[in-house]
N, C-alpha and C positions, 0 to 999 in steps of 0.2 A: 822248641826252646826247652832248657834244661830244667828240672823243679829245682835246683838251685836258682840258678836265676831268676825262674816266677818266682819265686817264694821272696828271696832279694828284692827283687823289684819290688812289690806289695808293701814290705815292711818299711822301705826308703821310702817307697810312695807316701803311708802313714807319717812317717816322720817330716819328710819336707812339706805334706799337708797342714798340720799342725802349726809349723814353724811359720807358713807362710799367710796362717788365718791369724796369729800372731801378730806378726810385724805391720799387718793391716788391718791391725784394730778391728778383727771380726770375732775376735776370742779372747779372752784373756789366759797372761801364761798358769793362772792357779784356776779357771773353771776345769768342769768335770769334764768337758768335751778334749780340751786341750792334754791333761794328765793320763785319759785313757787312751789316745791316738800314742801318746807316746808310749804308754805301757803295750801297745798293742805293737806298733812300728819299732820299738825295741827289741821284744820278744821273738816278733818272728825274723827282725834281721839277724836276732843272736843266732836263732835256729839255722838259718841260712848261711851264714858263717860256720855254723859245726857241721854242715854236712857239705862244706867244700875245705873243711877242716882246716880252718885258719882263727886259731885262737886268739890272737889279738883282739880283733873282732869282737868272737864269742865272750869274752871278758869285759872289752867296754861296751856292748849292746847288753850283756847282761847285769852290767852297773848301771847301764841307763835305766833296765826297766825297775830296777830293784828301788833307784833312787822314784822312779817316780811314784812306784809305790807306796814308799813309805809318803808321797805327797799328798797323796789320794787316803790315804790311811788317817792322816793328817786332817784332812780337809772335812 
């Protein structure tokens, strides 16, 4: 497997984990667990996106992490 792809994988993993401890009421979307899965599952899908050099991506994975920063900043 390529380390884009692990690295992709992991970081989607983070994110659709988050999403899915969410939608069943095992987390809430403003606890610390949920904002840092996402800060975490953002980052490194952005990373993953720039080393298969597809900027779309790397722009809105690195708006995702940056927004949930400022959530956790917030918080």
């Amino acid at each position: 497997m390529d380390i884009s792809v692990l690295t992709g994988s992991i970081g989607v993993g983070l994110l659709l984990l988050a999403f899915f401890l969410n939608v069943f009421k095992k987390i809430s979307f403003d606890s610390y667990t949920y904002i840092l899965l996402n800060i975490a599952g953002a980052a490194i899908s952005g990373y993953a996106s720039y080393l298969i050099d597809y900027w779309p991506f790397v722009i809105l994975e690195g708006t995702w992490a940056l927004v949930a920063i400022v959530a956790l900043l917030k918080k």
